[in-house]
N, C-alpha and C positions, 0 to 999 in steps of 0.2 A: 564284731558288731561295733560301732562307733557310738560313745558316750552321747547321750543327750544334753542340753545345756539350756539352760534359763536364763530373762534376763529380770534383774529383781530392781525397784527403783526403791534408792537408801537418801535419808537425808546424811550431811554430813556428820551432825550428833548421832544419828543409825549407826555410820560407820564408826565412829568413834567407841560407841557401849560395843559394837562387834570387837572392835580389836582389844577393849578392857578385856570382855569375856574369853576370848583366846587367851588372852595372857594369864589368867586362871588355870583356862584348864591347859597348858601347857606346863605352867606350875605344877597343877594337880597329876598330871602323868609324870614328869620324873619323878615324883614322891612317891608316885606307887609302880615305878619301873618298869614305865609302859614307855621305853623310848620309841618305837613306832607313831603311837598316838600324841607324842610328842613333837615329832618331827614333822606331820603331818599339819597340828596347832601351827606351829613356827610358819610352814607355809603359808597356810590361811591367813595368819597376821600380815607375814611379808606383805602379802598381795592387797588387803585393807589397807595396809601404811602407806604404800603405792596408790592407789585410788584415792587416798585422804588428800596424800601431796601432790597430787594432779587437781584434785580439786582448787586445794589451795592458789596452786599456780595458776587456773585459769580466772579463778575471783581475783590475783595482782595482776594479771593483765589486763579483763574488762575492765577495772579501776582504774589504770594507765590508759586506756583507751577513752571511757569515761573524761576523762581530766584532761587531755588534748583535743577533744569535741567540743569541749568547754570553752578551753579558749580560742579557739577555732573559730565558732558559734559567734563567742562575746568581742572579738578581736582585739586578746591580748596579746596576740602575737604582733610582733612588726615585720615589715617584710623591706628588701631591699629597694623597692620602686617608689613604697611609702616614706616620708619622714614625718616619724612620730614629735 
């Protein structure tokens, strides 16, 4: 039978308190020698830190985008046909 799956909408401080709280209880299982339940934390982080740094990357590109619109828009650009 094939897993179900959700899809859950995080802000990016969501994601961030998710990955603090992993990091707990990944702490808190090797203390109590639950490498399984450890190993499991670990993934679940990995994959938050992944999603964080994707976020991240796409908020430096809209910005880059953003800021070449700009001047684009404003014409701070000079172009080869123009003399500024």
């Amino acid at each position: 039978m094939q897993e179900s799956t959700a899809t859950i909408k995080l802000t990016k401080s969501e994601i961030e308190w998710n990955i603090i709280a992993l990091v707990w209880m990944e702490k808190s299982s090797e203390e109590f020698r639950r490498p399984h339940d450890a190993t499991m934390f670990r993934k679940l982080k990995k994959d938050f830190v992944k999603i964080k740094n994707d976020i991240i990357d796409g908020e430096k590109n809209l910005e880059a985008e953003n800021k070449n619109e700009e001047k684009i828009r404003t014409g701070s650009q000079s172009c080869e046909e123009c003399i500024d």
